[in-house]
N, C-alpha and C positions, 0 to 999 in steps of 0.2 A: 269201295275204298276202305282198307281196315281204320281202323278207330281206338286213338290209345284212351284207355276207360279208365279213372280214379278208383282208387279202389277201397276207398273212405265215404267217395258217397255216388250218385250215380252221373256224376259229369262225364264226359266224354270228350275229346279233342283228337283235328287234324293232324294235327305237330307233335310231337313228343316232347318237343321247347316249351311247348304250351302248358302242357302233363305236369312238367316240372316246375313251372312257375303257379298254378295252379297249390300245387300237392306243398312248396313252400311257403305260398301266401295267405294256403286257407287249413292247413293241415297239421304245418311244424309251427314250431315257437321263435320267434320272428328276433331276431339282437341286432339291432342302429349301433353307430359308431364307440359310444361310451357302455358297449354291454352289457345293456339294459333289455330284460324282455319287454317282448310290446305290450303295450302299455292297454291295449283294449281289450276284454276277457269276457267270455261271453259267463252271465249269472247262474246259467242252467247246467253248462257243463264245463268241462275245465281247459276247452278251445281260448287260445288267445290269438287276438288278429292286428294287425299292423293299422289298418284304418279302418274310419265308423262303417265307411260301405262294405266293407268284408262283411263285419260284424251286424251287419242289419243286413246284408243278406243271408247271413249263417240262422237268423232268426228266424226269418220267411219259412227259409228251408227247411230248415229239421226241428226247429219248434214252434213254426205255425201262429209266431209273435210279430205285429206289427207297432212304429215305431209311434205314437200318439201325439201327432204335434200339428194338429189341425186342432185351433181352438174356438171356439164362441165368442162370437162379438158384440154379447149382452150384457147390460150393467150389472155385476157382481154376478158376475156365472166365468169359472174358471174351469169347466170343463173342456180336457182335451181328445181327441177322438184320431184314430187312425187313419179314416177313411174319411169321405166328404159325403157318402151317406149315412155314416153316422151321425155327421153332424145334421143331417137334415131331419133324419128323426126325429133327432132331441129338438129342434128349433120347432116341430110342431106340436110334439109331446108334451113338451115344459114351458114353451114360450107362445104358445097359438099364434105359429104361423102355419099359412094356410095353403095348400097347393105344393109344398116343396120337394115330397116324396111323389108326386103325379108327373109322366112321364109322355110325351110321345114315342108313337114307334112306329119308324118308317122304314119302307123296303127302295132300292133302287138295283138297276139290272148294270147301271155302268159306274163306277167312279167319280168320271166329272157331271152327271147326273146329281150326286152326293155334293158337289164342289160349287155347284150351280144354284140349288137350294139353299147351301148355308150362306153364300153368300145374297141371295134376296133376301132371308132370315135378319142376316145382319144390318142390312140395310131398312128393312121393315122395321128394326126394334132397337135401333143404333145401337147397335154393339158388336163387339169382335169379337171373333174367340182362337186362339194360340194351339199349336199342337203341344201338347204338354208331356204325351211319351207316346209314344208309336212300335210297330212291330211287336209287341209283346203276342207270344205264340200261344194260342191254346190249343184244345183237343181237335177241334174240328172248322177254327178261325183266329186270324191275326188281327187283335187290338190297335185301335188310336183312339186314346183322348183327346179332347180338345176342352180346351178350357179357358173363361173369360178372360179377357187383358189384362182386366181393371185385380185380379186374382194376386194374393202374395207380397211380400213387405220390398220395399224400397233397397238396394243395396250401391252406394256411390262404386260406381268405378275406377273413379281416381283417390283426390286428398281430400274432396269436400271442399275445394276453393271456386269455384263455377258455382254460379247461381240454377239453381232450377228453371224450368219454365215456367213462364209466367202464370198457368193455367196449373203449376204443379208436376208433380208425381202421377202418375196414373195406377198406379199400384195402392191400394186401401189398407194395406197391414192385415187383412183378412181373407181366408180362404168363400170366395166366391160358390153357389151352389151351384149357379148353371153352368152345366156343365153337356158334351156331345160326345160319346160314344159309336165310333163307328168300326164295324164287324165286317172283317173281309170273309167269305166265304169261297172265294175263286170264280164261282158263277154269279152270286150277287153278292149285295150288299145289305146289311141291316144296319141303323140308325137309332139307339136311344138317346133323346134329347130332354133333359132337365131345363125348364124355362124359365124357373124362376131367379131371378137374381138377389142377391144379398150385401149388407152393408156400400152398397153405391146406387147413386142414380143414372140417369138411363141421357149423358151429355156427348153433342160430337165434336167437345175439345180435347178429349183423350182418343180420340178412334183415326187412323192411319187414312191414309188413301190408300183406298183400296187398290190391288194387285194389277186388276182387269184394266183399271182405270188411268193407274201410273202405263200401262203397256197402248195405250188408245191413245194418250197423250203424245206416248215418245213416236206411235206413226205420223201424227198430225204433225211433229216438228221435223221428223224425216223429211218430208213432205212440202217442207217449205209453208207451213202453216204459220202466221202470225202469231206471236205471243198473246198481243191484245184479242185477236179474236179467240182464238183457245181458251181465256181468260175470261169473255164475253159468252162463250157457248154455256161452259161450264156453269157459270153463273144466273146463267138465264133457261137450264137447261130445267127448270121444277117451278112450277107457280104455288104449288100448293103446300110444301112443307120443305125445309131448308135439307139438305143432304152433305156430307162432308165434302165430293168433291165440289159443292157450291161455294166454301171456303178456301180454295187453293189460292196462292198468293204467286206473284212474280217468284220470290224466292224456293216457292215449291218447285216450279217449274226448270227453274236452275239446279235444283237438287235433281232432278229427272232426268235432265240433259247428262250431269256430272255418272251420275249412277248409270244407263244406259251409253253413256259414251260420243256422245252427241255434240258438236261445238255446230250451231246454227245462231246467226246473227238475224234477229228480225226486224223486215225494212215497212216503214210507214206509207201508208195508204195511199193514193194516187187521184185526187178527184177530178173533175172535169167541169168547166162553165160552172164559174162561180155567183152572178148575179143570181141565174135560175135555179140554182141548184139551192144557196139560201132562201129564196121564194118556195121552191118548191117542198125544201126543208118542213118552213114555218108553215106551210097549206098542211103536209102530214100531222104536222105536229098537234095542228088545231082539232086533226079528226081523231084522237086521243082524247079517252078517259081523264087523266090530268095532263092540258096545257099546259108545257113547261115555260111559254113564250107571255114574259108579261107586255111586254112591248116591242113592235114592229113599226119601224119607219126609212122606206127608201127613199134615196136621194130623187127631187123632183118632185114626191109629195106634200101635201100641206100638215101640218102640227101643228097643236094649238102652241103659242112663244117659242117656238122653235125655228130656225131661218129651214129654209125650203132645201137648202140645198146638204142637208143636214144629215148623218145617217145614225138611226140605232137601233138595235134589239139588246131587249132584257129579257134575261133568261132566271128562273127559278125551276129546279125540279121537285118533285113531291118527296124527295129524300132532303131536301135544303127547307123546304118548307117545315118537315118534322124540325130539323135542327136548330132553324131560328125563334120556331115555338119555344122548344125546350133551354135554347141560353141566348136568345136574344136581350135577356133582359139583363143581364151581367154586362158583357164588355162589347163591344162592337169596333172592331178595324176597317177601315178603307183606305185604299190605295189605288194608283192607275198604275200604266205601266205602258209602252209602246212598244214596237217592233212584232205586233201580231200580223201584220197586211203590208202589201207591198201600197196602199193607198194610204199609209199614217194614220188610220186606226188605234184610236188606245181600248184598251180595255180597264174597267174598273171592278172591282172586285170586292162584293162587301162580305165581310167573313166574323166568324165567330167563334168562341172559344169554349172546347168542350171540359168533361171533368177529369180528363190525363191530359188539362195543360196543352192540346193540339189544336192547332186552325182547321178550323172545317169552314168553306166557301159557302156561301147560303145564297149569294147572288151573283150575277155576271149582266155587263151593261157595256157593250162592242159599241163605240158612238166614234162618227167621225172627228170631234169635239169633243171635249169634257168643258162644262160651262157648270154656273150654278142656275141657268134655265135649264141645263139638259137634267142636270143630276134630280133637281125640283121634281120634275118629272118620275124620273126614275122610282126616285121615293116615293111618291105617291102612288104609283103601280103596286110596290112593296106595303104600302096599309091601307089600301084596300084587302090584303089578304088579313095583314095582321097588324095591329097595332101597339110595338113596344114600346118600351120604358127602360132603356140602358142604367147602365148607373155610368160607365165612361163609357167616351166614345175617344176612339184613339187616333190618330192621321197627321199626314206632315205637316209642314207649317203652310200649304196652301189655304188661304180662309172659305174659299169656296164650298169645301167639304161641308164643315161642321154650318157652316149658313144656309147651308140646303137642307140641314138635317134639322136644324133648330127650324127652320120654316113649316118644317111637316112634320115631324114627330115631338116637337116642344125641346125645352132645353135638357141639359146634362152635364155635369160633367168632362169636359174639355182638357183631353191632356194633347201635348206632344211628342212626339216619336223623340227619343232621346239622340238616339244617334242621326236623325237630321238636324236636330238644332247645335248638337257638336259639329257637324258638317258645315254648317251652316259659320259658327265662330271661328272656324279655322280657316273659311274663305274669305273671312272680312278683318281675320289678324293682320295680312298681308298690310294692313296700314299702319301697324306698329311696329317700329324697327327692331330689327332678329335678336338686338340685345337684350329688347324689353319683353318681346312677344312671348318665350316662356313663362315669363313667371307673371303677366297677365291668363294666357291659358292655365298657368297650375289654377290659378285663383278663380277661375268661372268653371271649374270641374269641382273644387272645392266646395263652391256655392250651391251647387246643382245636386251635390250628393250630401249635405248636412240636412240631418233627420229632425233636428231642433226647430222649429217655429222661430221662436224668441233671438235664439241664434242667430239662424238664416236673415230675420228682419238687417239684425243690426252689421252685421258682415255685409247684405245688401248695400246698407247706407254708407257704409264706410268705403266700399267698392266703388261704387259710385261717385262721391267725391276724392278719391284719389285719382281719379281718370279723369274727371275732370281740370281738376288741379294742375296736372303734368302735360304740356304742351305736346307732346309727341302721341300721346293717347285721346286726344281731345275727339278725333275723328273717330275713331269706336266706340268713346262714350255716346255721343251723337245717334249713333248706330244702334248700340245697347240702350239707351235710355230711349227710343222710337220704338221698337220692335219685341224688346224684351223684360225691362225694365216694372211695367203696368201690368205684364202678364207671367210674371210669376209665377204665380198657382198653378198653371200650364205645363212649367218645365223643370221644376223644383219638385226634386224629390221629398220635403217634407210634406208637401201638399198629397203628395198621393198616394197614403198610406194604406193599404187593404185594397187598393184597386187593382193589385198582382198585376203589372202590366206596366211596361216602361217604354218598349220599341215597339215598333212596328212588325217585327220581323217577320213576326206570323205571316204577312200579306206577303214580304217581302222572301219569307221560303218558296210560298206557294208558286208564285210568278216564277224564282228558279225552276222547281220542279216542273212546270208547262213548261216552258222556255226548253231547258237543257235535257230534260227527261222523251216525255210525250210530243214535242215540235224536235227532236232532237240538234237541239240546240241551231238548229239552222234560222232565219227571218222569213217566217211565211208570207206567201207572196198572196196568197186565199182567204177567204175569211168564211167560206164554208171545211174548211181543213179546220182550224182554229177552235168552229162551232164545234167539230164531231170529237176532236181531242178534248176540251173541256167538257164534251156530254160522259165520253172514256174516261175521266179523272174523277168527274163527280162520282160514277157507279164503282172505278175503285176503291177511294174514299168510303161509298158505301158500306160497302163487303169490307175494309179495314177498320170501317169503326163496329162492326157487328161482331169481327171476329176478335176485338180489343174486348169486346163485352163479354164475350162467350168466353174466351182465354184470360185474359187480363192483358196487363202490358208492363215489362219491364221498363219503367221508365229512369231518364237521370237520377230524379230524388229518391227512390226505391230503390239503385246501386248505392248511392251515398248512404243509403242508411244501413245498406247489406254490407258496407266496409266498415261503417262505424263499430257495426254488432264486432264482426269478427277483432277490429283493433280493440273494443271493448274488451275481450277473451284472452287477450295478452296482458292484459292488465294485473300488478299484484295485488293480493287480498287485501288492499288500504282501503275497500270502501267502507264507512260504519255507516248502518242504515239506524235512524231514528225517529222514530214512528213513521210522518213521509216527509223527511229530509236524509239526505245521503251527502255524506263529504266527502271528496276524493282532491288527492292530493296531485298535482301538474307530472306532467312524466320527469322533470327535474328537479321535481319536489321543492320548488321554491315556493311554490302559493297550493292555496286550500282552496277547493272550490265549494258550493255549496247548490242541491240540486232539489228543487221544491217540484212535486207532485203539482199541478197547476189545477188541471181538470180531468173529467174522463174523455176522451175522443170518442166522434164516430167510427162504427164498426168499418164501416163502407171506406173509411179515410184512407186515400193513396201513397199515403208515406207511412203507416204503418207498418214495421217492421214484420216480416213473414217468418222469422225465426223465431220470435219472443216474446208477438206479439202486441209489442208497446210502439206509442205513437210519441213523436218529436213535440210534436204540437201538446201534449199534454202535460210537459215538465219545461220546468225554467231554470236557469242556471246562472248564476252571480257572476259567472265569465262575462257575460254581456251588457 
């Protein structure tokens, strides 16, 4: 095939359309619409080019100049280099670092031989690496770089209104050393691999699922695979060091289905004879390292204060165990719930709260009853492992709870779930006629949210003898002075200041999630189904709170703060800062605020601002 040749410099092309676009974009002097020559000129010779990439290739080519914008990520070293073994020189030259010019070199006879190795490599040393240019042709072999992930600065692709991930950016702002060169030759292959890395470390909350792995996944769901079990292999698939796809989430998995093209609904587990099948359970379980089962009693056995015909097992895992260790001592929820068994089964639930603000379950108690002999019980199983110290403990207005709890673990702090004791006044309004009953309910929401002490007293007192007083509220004061009246402290928000904890909800999500999630919302008729879904919830819980650690977690109060920042930035220059006081003025400009530096915060603090820095909790402001 003839070949139209440039005749400026030694390019060559198929097309003679090519020739021409060529000989105008890298040869003539280039005029845009207002008749301007192009604005890029090379220093050397008197070529002008339309864009940088002409002009940084025109450099390679005929003056053997490359473009220096690989720099050093050393304090006060602003050396920039062209290549990235340049820069590794210099890192061992100037900086004593050690190993970074030492190289492997490997041979392979196939390709995916090449493809197979780098990715055990990856997986041996958690890290990825990217093809970064390919096909580049030499005398006797065709070039691919590859090059780390974590390599190269951050660029938004939108407006910068999207929050990042939780875990960040995976890009460092610096050029990475390690780096894989691989050499086609047509018959083999050669391999130089630079091993050592720079400016990051070596974590697998920036590293993908891997290729092989997203491909293994989308057979199993062809397949009619279960989500839970795929989700179960995966996770249980390494005892000795954790691996990324030991992190894969339901949502990953939805991404897999979306990207391969996939719509598969996954159906729940089928079990069989359910007395033996929980006997047979609790015998496995016992022959286990950690005993999940603190307590076992079928109906027909004897219990110490327990009636015979009684049924329970208590369940703890050695993942709940860790977690009651670690915040047992803070806050402690309990709740029941019904609708687990087709034999009226409740289950109870005692759960705790970790440090992003989530319930995490630390116990489970399947009882045919809930009594305060059974719970007695229950608790006592629970210290003999471990013996806390709450500062609240939170639960409906049942008294059985906290009597069981103060029986075995000593007293505490005693709050109630806010929104059953509003549940609770608004079924017992009905004895105040519709005219009144508003504006009795404003005034016992009123009561329940004043933050004053002093306040609260005397509005109590006055509340109190106005109900009395008024012949059509006489029967709800009766009600209110029994039940609520002596236990204030309980339900009154001034009373529970620093306890962070008002409802129950925590218990009261978890039970949805079982319920509507993992039972898919149907009434299990089983209570070895029930068992094997709460053992599935605990171990995803697990892997969700591991990979909240490893990642972080975008939480509510970390958006609210990440809107504050950005409405902050819309703000005009009215702040005047004075030594640490700042005054800014209302966005109507009718009032002056005034914002005092308080303290310094912890680093670790969750509502710290990820843009700026600065933490909520460490300033105070005269608005309040």
């Amino acid at each position: 095939m003839d070949m139209f040749k440039c005749k400026s410099c030694s390019s060559s092309f198929y097309a003679k359309r090519y020739l021409k676009a060529h000989e105008k974009r890298m040869h003539k002097e280039y005029t845009n619409l207002n008749n301007k020559v192009a604005p890029f000129s090379c220093t050397y010779c008197t070529k002008q080019f339309c864009t940088k990439n002409s002009l940084a290739k025109h450099r390679i080519r005929i003056h053997n100049i490359r473009r220096s914008n690989i720099k050093c990520g050393e304090d006060e070293c602003r050396e920039l280099f062209p290549t990235t073994g340049d820069l590794r020189s210099h890192l061992e030259t100037c900086h004593n670092y050690s190993n970074m010019t030492k190289c492997i070199k490997l041979e392979f006879q196939k390709k995916q031989d090449f493809y197979s190795w780098l990715s055990d490599e990856e997986r041996k040393t958690k890290t990825h690496f990217v093809v970064d240019s390919s096909g580049q042709k030499h005398k006797n072999y065709t070039r691919t770089l590859f090059c780390c992930n974590r390599s190269g600065t951050y660029k938004a692709k939108g407006k910068g209104e999207r929050q990042l991930k939780a875990q960040g950016t995976s890009k460092t702002g610096f050029s990475c050393t390690a780096t894989v060169i691989l050499k086609d030759f047509g018959n083999r292959f050669e391999a130089v691999y630079f091993k050592e890395h720079y400016k990051h470390e070596k974590s697998l909350c920036h590293l993908p699922i891997p290729k092989q792995e997203k491909q293994s996944i989308a057979g199993k769901l062809l397949q009619g695979v279960e989500e839970k079990r795929i989700l179960q292999d995966a996770r249980f698939s390494s005892r000795d060091d954790i691996e990324t796809k030991q992190l894969i989430t339901r949502k990953d998995l939805h991404n897999i289905k979306r990207d391969f093209g996939l719509s598969i609904n996954s159906k729940g587990l089928i079990l069989t004879d359910d007395e033996t099948s929980v006997w047979s359970w609790v015998n496995t379980m016992s022959q286990m390292e950690f005993n999940p089962v603190l307590m076992y009693k079928r109906q027909g056995k004897k219990y110490a204060n327990v009636n015979e015909n009684d049924f329970m097992l208590a369940i703890m895992t050695e993942f709940q165990k860790k977690m009651l260790i670690e915040f047992g001592n803070d806050r402690i929820c309990i709740d029941s719930t019904h609708g687990i068994s087709a034999y009226g089964f409740e289950l109870v639930t005692l759960l705790v709260v970790d440090k992003y603000e989530e319930g995490i379950p630390v116990a489970f108690l399947i009882s045919s009853t809930v009594s305060e002999k059974i719970l007695v019980n229950f608790f006592n199983c629970i210290k003999k492992i471990i013996d806390i110290k709450p500062k609240v403990f939170m639960s409906d207005d049942a008294p059985m709870f906290y009597n069981a709890w103060e029986h075995t673990f000593g007293s505490c702090q005693k709050l109630l779930c806010a929104w059953h004791v509003d549940r609770a006044w608004k079924g017992h309004l009905n004895s105040v006629p519709k005219h009144k009953r508003q504006a009795v309910y404003k005034t016992l929401k009123t009561l329940m949210y004043e933050l004053d002490e002093e306040m609260f007293n005397k509005m109590l007192e006055t509340f109190s003898e106005q109900l009395c007083e008024d012949e059509d509220t006489r029967e709800f004061h009766k009600y209110f002075m029994t039940y609520y009246f002596e236990r204030a402290k309980m339900w009154a928000y001034c009373f529970r200041k620093g306890a962070k904890i008002n409802t129950n909800m925590y218990v009261e999500t978890f039970h949805r999630k079982l319920k509507y999630i993992y039972l898919d919302g149907k009434k299990t008729k089983r209570v070895d189904k029930c068992i094997i879904e709460l053992i599935n919830l605990v171990n995803d819980q697990k892997f969700d709170t591991y990979i909240k650690y490893q990642k972080g977690k975008i939480t509510k109060k970390t958006t609210k703060t990440f809107k504050r920042h950005k409405a902050a930035e819309l703000l005009n220059a009215n702040c005047v800062k004075k030594d640490d006081v700042w005054e800014v003025s209302s966005e109507l400009g009718e009032n002056s605020y005034k914002i005092i530096r308080d303290h310094v915060c912890n680093d670790l603090c969750l509502i710290t601002c990820r843009l700026c820095s600065c933490c909520l909790k460490a300033y105070k402001c005269t608005c309040h």
